[in-house]
C-alpha positions as CSV (number, residue, x, y, z in Angstrom):
1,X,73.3,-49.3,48.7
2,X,74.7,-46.2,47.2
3,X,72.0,-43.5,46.8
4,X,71.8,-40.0,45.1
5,X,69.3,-37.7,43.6
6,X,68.6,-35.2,40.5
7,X,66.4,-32.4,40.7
8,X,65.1,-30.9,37.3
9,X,65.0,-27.2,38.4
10,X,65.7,-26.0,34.1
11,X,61.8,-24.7,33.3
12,X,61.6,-21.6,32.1
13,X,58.0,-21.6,34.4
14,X,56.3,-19.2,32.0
15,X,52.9,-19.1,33.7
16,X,54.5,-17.5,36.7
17,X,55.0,-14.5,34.3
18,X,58.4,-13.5,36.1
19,X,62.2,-12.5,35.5
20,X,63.1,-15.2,37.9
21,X,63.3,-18.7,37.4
22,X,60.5,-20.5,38.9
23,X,62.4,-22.5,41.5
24,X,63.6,-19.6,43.1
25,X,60.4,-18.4,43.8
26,X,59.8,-18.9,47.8
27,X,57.7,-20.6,50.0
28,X,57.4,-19.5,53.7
29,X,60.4,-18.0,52.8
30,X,62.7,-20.8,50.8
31,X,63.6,-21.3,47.5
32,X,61.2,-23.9,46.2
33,X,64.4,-25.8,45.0
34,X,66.2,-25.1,48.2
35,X,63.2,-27.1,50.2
36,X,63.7,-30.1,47.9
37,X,67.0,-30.1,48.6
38,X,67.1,-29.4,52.3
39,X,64.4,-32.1,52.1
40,X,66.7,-34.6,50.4
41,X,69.6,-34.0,52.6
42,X,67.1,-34.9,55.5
43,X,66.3,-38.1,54.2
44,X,70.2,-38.9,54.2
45,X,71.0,-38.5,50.4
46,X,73.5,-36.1,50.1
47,X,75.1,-36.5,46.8
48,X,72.5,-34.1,45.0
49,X,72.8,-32.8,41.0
50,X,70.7,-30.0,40.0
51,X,70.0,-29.6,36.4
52,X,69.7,-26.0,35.5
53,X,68.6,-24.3,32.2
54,X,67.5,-20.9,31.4
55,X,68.4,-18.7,34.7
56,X,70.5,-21.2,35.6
57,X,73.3,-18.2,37.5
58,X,70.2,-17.6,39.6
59,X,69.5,-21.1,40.4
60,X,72.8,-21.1,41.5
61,X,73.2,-18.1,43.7
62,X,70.0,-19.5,45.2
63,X,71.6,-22.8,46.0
64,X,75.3,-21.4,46.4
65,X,75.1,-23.0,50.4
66,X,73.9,-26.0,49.6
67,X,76.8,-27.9,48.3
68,X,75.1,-29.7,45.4
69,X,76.6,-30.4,42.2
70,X,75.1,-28.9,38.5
71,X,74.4,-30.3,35.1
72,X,73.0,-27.6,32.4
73,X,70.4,-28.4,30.0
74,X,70.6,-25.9,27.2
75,X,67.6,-26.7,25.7
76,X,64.2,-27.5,26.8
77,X,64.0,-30.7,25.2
78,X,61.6,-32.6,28.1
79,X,62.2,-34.6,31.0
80,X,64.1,-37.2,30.0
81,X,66.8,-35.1,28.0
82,X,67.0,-33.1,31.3
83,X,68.2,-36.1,33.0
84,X,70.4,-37.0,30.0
85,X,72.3,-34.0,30.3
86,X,73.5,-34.9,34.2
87,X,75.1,-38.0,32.5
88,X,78.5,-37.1,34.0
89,X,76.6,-36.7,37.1
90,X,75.6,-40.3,37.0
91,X,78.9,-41.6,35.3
92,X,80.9,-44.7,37.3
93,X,77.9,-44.8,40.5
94,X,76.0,-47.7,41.0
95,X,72.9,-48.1,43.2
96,X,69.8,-45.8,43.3
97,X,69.1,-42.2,41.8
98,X,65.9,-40.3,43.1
99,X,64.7,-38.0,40.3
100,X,62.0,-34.9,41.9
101,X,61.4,-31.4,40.3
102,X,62.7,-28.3,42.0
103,X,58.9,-26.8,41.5
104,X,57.4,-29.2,44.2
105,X,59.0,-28.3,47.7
106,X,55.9,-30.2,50.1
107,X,57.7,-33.3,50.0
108,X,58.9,-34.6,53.1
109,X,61.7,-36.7,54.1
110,X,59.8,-39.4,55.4
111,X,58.3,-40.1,51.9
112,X,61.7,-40.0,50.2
113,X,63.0,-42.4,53.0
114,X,60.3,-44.8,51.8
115,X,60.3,-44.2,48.0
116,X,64.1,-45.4,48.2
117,X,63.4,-48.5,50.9
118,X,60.5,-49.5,48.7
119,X,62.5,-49.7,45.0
120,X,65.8,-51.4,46.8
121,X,63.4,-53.8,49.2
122,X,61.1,-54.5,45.6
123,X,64.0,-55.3,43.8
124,X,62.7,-52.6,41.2
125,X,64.5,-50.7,38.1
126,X,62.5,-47.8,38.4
127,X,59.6,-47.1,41.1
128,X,57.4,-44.1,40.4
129,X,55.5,-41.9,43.2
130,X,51.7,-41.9,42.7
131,X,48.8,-39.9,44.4
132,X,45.2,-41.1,43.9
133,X,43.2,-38.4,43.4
134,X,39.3,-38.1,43.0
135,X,39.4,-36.2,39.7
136,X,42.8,-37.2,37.5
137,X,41.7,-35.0,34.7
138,X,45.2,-34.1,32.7
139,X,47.3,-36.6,34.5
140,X,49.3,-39.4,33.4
141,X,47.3,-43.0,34.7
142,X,49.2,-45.2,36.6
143,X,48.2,-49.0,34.8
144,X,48.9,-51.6,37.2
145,X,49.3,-55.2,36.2
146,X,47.8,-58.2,38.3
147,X,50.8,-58.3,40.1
148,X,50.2,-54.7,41.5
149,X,53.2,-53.9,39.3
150,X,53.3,-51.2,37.2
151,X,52.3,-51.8,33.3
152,X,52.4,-48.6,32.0
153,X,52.0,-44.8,32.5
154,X,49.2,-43.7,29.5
155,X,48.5,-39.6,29.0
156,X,45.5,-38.3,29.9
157,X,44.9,-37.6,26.0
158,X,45.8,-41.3,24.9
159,X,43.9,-43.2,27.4
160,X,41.0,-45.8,26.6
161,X,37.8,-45.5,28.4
162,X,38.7,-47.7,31.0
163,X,42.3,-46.1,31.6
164,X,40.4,-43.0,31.6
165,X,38.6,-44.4,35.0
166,X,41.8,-45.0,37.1
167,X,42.3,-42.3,39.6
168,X,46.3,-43.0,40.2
169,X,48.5,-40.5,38.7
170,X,52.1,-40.0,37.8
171,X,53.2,-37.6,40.1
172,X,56.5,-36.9,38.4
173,X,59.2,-38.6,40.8
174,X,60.9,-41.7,40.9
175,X,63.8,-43.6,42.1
176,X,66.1,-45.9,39.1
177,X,68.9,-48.3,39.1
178,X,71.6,-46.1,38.1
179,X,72.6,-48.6,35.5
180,X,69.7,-49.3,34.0
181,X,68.5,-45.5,33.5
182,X,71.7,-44.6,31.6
183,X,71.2,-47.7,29.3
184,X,67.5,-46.6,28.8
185,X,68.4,-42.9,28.4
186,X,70.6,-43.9,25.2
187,X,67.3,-45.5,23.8
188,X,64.8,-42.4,24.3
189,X,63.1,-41.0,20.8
190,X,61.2,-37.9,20.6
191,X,59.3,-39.1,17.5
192,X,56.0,-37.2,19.1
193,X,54.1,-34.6,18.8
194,X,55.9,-32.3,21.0
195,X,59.6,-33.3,19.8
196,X,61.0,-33.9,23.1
197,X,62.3,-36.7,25.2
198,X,60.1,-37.9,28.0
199,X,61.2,-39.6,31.0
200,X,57.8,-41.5,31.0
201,X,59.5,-43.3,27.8
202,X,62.1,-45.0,30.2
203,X,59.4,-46.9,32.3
204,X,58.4,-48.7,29.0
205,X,62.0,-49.4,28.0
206,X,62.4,-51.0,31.1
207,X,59.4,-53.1,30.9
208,X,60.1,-54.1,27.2
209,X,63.5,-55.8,28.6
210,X,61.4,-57.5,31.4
211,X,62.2,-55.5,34.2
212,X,60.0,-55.2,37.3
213,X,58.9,-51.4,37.9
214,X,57.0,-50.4,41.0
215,X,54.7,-47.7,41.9
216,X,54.3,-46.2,45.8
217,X,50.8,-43.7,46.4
218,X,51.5,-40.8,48.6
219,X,49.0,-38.2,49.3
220,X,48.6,-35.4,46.3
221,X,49.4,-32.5,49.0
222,X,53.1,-33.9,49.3
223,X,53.3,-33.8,45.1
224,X,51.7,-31.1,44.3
225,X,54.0,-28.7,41.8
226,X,53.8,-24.7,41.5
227,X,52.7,-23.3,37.8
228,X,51.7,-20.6,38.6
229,X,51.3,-17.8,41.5
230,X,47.8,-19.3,42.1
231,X,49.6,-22.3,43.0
232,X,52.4,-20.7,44.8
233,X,49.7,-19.4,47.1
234,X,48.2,-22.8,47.8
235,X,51.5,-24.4,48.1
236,X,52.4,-21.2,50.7
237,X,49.4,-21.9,52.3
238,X,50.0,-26.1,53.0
239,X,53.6,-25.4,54.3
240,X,52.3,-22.6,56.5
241,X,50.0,-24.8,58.0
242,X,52.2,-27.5,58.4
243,X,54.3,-25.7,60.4
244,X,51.9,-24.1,62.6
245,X,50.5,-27.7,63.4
246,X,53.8,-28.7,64.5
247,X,54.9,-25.9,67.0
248,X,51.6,-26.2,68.0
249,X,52.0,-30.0,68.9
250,X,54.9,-29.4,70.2
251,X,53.6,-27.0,73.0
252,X,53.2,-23.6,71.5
253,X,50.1,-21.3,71.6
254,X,49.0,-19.9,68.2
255,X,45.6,-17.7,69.4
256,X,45.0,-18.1,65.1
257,X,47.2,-19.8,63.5
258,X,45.6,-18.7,59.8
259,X,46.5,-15.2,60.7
260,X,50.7,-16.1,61.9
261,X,53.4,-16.6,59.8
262,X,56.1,-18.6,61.0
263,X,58.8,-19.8,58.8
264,X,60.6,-23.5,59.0
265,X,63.4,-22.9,60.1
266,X,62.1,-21.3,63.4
267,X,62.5,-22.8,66.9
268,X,59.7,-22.0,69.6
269,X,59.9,-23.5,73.4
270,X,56.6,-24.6,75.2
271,X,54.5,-22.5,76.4
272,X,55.0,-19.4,74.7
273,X,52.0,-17.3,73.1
274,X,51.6,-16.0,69.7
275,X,48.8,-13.8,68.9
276,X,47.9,-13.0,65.1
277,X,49.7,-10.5,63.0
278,X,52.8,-12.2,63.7
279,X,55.8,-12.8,61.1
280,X,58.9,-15.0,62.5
281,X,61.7,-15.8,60.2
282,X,64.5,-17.1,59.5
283,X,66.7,-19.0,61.8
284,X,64.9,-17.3,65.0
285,X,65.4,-19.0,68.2
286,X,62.2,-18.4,70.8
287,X,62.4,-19.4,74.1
288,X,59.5,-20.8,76.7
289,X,57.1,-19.1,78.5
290,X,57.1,-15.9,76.1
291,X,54.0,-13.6,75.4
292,X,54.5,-12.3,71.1
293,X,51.1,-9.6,71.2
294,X,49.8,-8.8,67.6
295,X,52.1,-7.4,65.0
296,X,55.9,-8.3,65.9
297,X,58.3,-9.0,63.1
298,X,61.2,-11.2,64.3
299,X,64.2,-12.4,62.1
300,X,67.1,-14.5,62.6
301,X,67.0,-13.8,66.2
302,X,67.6,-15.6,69.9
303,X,64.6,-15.1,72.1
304,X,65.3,-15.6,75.7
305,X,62.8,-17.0,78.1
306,X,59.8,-15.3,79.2
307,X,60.6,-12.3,77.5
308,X,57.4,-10.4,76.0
309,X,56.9,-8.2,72.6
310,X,54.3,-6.2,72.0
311,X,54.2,-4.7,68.3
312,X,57.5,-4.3,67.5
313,X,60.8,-5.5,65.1
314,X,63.7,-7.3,66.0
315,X,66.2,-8.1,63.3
316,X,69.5,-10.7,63.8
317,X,69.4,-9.9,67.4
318,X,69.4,-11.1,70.7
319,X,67.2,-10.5,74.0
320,X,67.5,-11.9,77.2
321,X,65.1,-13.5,79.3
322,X,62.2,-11.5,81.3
323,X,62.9,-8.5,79.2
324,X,60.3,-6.4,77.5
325,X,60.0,-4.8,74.4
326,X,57.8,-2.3,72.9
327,X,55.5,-1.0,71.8
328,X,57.2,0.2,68.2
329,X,60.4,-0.7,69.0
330,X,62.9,-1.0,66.7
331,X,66.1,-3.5,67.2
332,X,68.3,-3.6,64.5
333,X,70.9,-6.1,63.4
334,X,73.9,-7.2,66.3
335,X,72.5,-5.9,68.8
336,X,72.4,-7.5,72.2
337,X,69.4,-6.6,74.8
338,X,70.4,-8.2,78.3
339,X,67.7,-10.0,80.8
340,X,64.9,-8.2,82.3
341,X,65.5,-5.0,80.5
342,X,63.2,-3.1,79.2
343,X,62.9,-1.5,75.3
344,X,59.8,0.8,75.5
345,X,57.7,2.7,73.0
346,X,59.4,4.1,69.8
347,X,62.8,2.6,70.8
348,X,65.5,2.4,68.3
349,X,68.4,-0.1,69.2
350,X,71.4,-0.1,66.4
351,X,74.1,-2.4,66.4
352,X,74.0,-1.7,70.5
353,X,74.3,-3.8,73.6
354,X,71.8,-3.6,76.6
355,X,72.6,-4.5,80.0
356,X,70.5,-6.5,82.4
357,X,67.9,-4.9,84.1
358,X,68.4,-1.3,81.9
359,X,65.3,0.1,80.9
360,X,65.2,2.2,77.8
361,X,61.6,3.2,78.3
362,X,60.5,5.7,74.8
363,X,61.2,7.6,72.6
364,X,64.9,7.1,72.4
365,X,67.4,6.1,69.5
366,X,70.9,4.1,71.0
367,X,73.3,3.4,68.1
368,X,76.9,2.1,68.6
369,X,76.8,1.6,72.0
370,X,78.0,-0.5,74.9
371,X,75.2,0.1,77.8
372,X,75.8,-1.3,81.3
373,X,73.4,-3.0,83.4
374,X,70.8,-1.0,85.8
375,X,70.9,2.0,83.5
376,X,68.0,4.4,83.1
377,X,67.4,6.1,79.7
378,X,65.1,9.2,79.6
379,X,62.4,10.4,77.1
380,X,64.2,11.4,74.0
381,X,68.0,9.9,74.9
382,X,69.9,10.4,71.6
383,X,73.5,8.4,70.7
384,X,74.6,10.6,68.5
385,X,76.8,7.9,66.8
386,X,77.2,9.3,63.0
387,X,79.4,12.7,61.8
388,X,78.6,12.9,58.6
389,X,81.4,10.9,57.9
390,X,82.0,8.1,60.3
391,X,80.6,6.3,62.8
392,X,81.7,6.3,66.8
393,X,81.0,4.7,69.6
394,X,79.6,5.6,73.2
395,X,80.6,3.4,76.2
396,X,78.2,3.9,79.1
397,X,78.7,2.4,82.5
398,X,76.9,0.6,85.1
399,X,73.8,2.5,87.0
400,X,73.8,5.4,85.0
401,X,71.2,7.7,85.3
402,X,70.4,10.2,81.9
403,X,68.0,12.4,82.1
404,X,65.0,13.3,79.4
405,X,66.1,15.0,76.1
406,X,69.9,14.5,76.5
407,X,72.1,14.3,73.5
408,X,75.6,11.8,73.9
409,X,77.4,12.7,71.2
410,X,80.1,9.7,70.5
411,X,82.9,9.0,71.0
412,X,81.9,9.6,74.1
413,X,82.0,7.4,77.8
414,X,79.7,7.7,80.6
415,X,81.1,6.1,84.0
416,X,79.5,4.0,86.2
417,X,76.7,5.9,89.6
418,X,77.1,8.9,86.8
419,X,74.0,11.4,86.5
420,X,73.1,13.3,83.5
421,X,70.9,16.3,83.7
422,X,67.7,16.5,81.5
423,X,68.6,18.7,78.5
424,X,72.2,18.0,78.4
425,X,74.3,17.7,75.3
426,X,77.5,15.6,76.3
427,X,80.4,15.9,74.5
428,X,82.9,14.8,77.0
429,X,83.5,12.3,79.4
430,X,81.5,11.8,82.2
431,X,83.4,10.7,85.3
432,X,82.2,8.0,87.7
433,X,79.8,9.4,90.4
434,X,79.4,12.7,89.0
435,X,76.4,14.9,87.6
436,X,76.8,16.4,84.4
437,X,75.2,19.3,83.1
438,X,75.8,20.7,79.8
439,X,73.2,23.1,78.6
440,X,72.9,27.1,78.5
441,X,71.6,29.1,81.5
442,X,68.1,29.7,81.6
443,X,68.0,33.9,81.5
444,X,64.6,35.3,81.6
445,X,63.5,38.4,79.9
446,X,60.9,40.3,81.9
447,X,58.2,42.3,79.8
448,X,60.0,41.0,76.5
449,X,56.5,39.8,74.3
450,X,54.7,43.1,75.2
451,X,58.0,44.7,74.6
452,X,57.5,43.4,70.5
453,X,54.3,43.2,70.6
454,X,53.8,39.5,70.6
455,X,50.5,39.8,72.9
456,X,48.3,41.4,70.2
């Protein structure tokens, strides 16, 4: 059976009281809509329509690398004239369409996956996703028939007193025969209150011609849609914990998992040891058997094993296994830190690689560079990588030795068993095996602060 999906992603989301579409807004780092779809794709339907409205080059831009498809609703006119404007969308398929909003992103794939085995086992036209909640105040009721089919949806405002007592709700997402949804779209009215087309309207179209609709409970967390920032904070807060449960299932340490952020997309081997005050984003990679102390900010980076980071931030980069970092370091995008090195205290790494077993230990900035393994940085190393105008780059060798408060001013290359004396600017080459000095002579003045005075 062919499937494919829409996602309504058109509100305007006033409540969130922002320039941005609501959609776009992110959790743990996502676009709400981008979680649906990623989501989606999981659950093996690929063929995925968005239907934008208001904002709708910003929906795009969000969703750009998703290879979806887009439908434009020029007017909020309700649900169900959302889906009739992805009408082309839906032109010549046959099989199953899943319909879910762009403003829910805790759905998983697994619920999907049985949403769509459920309507094409069931034989149904259209099978709606409930939750059964313990106070359905505001929510469309889910009235069942004998059969445990679904009878009707009935608003919150419209229901009798005994509708008013069933605690199954509408959550907003459903899977239809293609066929039969276009046929029932042509039939929609918006003779109500609120002029506008509800998809609701389609489930009683469909029963009116006799056709068997079904209805599949899920828990509310998995449905629950973002309004406003209040909700954007609980929804933040489910995903968060979601994913802290599972790297913690799955062999990880989280000392307090309330207090680390870690977004979905990261991967973290067994064994390693997160302490609070973490944020890890992005597509990181971290390896087993590491130690993360408070306060690290990782991003889009590969982790090696056994490597430990104390307090520090390391941005689309790499670092070996065994190899230290920080305090307060700083390692910025492309660079490459090699195993069993060590980054120290107030360590800046630009766009720089690291050999194995180098230690960098404080206080120094390395920018354009290409470091060899064995290497010894002293207190206050600077690359001087920049001119005002361009950038250059400084090639040092293998077991180089540079001493505190030296200055390497690119483009410049060290060789390898070189020696650099402390307080030395380098400007030229330094061949292999020798000791370069480049700094004044030290000339002292005898008697020269009682000569001026200085000592009163």
């Amino acid at each position: 059976m062919y499937n494919c999906a829409i996602i309504l992603a058109a509100g305007e989301g006033k409540r969130m009281k922002s320039s941005l579409p609501k959609v776009v807004h992110k959790v743990c780092g996502k676009e709400m809509v981008n979680h649906v779809i990623d989501t989606l794709k999981e659950a093996e339907v690929d063929d995925i329509n968005v239907i934008v409205g208001k904002g709708a080059d910003e929906v795009k831009n969000g969703t750009s690398s998703r290879k979806v498809s887009y439908s434009f609703q020029d007017k909020q006119l309700g649900t169900g004239h959302a889906v009739k404007c992805s009408k082309d969308f839906l032109k010549g398929k046959e099989g199953t369409v899943a319909i879910f909003t762009g403003d829910a992103p805790l759905i998983t794939s697994n619920t999907i996956k049985d949403l769509i085995s459920f309507h094409e086992k069931n034989q149904y036209k259209a099978t709606i996703l409930t939750s059964i909640v313990d106070d359905p105040t505001g929510y469309g009721r889910i009235i069942r028939e004998k059969n445990e089919e679904v009878g009707k949806i009935v608003e919150h405002k419209d229901c009798n007193k005994e509708e008013l007592k069933v605690n199954e709700i509408n959550a907003g997402m459903y899977c239809f025969d293609i066929h039969e949804l276009l046929g029932s779209l042509e039939l929609l009215s918006n003779n109500n209150s609120q002029g506008e087309y509800y998809l609701t309207d389609v489930i009683e179209i469909l029963k009116n011609n006799g056709f068997k609709v079904g209805a599949l409970p899920v828990e509310f967390e998995e449905t629950m849609g973002v309004n406003s920032r209040v909700q954007l904070s609980e929804v933040e807060s489910i995903m968060k914990r979601r994913t802290n449960n599972k790297h913690m299932e799955n062999g990880v340490t989280l000392i307090d998992p309330n207090n680390t952020y870690i977004e979905p997309g990261v991967i973290i081997g067994n064994d390693t040891i997160i302490y609070p005050g973490n944020v890890i984003q992005g597509d990181t990679i971290i390896g087993e058997g590491c130690i993360l102390y408070p306060n690290s900010r990782i991003e889009s980076s590969i982790i090696g094993n056994k490597v430990t980071i104390q307090n520090s931030v390391i941005l689309e980069s790499s670092i070996g296994e065994n190899t230290t970092v920080g305090p307060f370091a700083y390692i910025r995008p492309e660079s490459k830190i090699g195993k069993s090195a060590r980054i120290g205290d107030f360590v800046e790494i630009k766009k720089s690689t690291i050999g194995d077993n180098t230690k960098v230990s404080h206080l120094t900035y390395i920018g354009d560079a290409e470091v060899g393994s064995k290497c010894n940085f002293g207190c206050g190393t600077v690359v001087v990588n920049y001119d005002g105008r361009k950038k250059y780059k400084t090639i040092i060798g293998n077991n180089v030795f540079i001493g505190c408060n030296t200055n390497l001013v690119a483009p410049v290359e060290v060789k390898n068993n070189s020696y650099i004396a402390a307080g030395s600017t380098i400007t030229e080459n330094v061949p292999e095996d020798a000791l370069a000095i480049a700094r004044a002579k030290q000339v002292n003045k005898e008697q020269w602060v009682i000569k001026k005075g200085f000592n009163k």
